[in-house]
N, C-alpha and C positions, 0 to 999 in steps of 0.2 A: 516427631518434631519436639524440641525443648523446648522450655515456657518462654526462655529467649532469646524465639524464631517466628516470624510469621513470614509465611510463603503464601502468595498470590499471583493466580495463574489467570489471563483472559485471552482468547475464550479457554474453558475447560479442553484438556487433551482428550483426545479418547484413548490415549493409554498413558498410563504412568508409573514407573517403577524408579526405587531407588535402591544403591548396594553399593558396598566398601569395593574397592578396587586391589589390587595385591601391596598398596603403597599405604593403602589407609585414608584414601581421598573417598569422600562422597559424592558418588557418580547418582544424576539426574537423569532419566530416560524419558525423554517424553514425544509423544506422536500426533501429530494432528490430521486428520483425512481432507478438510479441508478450511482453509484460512480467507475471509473475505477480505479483508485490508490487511489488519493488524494483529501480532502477535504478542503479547506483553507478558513477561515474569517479572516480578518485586520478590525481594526476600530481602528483608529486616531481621539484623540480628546484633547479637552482641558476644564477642570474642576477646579473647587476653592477645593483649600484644606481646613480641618478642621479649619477653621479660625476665622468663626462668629457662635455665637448660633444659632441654627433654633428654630423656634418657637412651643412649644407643645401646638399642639390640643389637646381644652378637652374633643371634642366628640372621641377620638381616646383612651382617657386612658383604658379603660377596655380588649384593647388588650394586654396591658404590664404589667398587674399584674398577669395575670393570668399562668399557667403551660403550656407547650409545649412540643412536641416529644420529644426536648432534656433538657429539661427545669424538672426536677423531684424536686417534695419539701421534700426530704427524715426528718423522725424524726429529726436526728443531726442536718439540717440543718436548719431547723425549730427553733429550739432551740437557735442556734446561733443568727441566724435573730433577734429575741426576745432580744438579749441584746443590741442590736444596737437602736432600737426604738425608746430609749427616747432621743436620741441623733438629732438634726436640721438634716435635708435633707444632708445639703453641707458637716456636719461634717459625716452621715451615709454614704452618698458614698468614702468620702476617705478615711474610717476606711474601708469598706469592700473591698475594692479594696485592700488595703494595706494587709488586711488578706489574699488573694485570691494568690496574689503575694507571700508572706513569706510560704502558707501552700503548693505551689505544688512546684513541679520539671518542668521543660519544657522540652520537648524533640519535634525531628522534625521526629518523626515517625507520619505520619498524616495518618485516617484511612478514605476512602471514604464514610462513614458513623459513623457520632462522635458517641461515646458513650453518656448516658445522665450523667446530673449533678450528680445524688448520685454515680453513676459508677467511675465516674472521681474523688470523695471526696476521695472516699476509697481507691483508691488504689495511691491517691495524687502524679499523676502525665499525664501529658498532652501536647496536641498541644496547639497552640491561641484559636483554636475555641472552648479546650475544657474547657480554664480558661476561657475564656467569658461566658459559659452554665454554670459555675458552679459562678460565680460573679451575672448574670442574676438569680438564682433560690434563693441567699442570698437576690438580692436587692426586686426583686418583695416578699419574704417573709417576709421584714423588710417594706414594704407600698411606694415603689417608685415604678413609671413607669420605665419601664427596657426593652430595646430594644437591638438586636443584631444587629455588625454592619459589613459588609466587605467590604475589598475593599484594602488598600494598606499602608502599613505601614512607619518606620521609614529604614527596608532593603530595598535596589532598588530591585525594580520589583518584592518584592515580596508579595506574595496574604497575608491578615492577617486579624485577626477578634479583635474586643472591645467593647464595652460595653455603650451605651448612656443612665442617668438617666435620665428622668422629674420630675424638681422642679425649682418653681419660675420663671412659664411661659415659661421656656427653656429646652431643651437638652442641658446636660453637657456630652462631652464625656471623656471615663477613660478604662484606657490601662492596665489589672490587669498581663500579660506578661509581661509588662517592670515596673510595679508597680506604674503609672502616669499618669498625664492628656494626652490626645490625644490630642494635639492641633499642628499644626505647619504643620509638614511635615507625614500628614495623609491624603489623599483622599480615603473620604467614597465612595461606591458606590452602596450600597445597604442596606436597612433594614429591618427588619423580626421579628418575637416570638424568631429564630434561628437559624441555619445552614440551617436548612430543607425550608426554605421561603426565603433562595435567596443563593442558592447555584451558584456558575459564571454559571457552564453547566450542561447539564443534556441530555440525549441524548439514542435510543436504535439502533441496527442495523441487518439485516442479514449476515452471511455469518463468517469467519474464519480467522485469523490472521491480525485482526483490533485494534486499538486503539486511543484514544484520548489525544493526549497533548494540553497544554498550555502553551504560552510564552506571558509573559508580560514584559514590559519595559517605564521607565518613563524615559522622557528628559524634 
């Protein structure tokens, strides 16, 4: 842990481990044998917002062009991708974002399991995460690196996904929900193929009238 983190676990796990994942996200492992009521994690911290480009590795591209759980390259989509092509990097990501943005609807029905890209095309409306899978299956079929990204948006405290291209040595990132660059008051916090490679929690349990929330909060 860094001097600016503090992590608070109630009760103590009986096991705990943590480690890098192949994406570079910090995975939590923790186990409890058994829980009388309550489960509580708090982790305070302080992070840079989406402020500077990060740098794209180019041993890493061959993960972000390719298709993923929620990542599908449907015909249509395919198709589309195709007229964007001849267009520069900078001009093809803010053309497909801008499409991405005008073609759904948003809604804040969020389902714990997104649907994939063609699912989300057709029936042209969605959560964040599901304009990000459906931005990510345009960009990686139009020849950009295309990453998912979550973490925390432009509403307070609350969870949101977007879309990072690789061109011209950088990650640019782009907000196809609010139809715009991601820059400013965005804290990434994780990145992936898509929802399924860095989902915040994940979790199994025994027993009968259990559930998980989250509360998030930025100051």
């Amino acid at each position: 842990m860094s001097e600016s983190e503090n992590l608070s676990i109630s009760p103590p796990p009986t096991f705990q481990e943590e480690h890098p994942d192949r994406f570079g996200n910090r995975v939590l492992h923790l186990r409890h044998r058994h829980i009388e009521r309550e489960f509580a994690l708090s982790l305070d911290l302080q992070a840079p917002t989406q402020s500077s480009l990060r740098t794209l590795e180019r041993g890493t591209i061959g993960d972000w062009k390719l298709p993923s759980r929620a990542v599908a390259f449907s015909p249509e989509l395919l198709a589309l991708a195709r007229e964007y092509r001849a267009l520069s990097p900078p001009e093809r990501a803010e053309k497909l974002n801008n499409l991405v943005f005008d073609s759904l609807e948003y809604t804040t029905d969020v389902k714990p399991h997104p649907l994939n890209a063609t699912s989300i095309w057709t029936q042209k409306r969605g959560s964040c995460a599901d304009f990000a899978h459906v931005l990510l299956a345009l960009g990686r079929a139009a020849g950009l690196p295309s990453r998912y990204i979550a973490g925390f948006g432009p509403s307070p405290g609350a969870l949101h996904a977007w879309v990072e291209f690789g061109f011209e040595g950088h990650w640019h990132a782009f907000d196809p929900t609010h139809g715009r660059r991601a820059e400013g008051l965005y804290l990434p916090v994780a990145q992936g193929r898509d929802f399924y490679d860095c989902a915040p929690h994940q979790g199994s349990f025994r027993g009968g009238n259990a559930r998980l929330e989250m509360h998030c909060e930025l100051t």
